[in-house]
N, C-alpha and C positions, 0 to 999 in steps of 0.2 A: 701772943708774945707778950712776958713782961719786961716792960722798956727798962733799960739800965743807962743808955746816953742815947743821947740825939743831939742832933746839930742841926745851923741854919746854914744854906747852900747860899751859892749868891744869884739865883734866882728870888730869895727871902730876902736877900738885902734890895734887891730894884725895887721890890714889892714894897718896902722898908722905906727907902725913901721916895720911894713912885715920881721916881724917873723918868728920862726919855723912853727908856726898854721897857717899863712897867706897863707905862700909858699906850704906848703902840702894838703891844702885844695881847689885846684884850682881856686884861685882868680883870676879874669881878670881886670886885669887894662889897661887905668886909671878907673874910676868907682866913681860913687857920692856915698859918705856913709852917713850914717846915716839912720834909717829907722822909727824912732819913734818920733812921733809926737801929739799934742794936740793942740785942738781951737776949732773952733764954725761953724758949719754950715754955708755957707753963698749961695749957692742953692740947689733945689732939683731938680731934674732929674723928668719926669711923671711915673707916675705909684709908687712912695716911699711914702709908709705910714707908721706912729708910729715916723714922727723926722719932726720937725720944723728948719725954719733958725733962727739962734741964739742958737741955742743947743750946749751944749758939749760937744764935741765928741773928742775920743783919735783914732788914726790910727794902724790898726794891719796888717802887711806886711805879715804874717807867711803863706805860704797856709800851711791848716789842713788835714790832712790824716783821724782824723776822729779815727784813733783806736790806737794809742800809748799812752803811759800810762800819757802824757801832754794834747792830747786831751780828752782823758775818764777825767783827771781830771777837766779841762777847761768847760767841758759838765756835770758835775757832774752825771755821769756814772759810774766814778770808786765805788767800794764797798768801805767803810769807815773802814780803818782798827782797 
């Protein structure tokens, strides 16, 4: 992907100011922040079908677990309340 905007989240601001939440949550610094990002395609790997170069694509760092109540929502799994 070539990046055209990114942003800092406010996990990068705790981290920023190394806070209560930075320090207790076992940060390891130093450490690149930032994890969110958008831009466009610029190659593909063999074997990727369904994306062109020039595409727009945003980048998701999260690995998913797949059953918490962010992923059933994300996968529209969860029942609609």
């Amino acid at each position: 992907m070539k990046v055209k905007a990114s942003a800092l989240c406010g996990t990068d601001m705790h981290i920023y100011d190394w806070n209560f939440w930075a320090r207790k949550n076992n940060i390891n610094i130093p450490m690149i922040a930032s994890h969110e990002a958008a831009g466009e395609i610029a190659a593909i790997g063999k074997g990727v079908i369904g994306f062109a170069i020039g595409d727009r694509v945003a980048g998701e760092t999260h690995i998913a677990c797949g059953n918490c109540l962010q992923c059933q929502i994300a996968n529209n799994i969860f029942p609609p309340t």
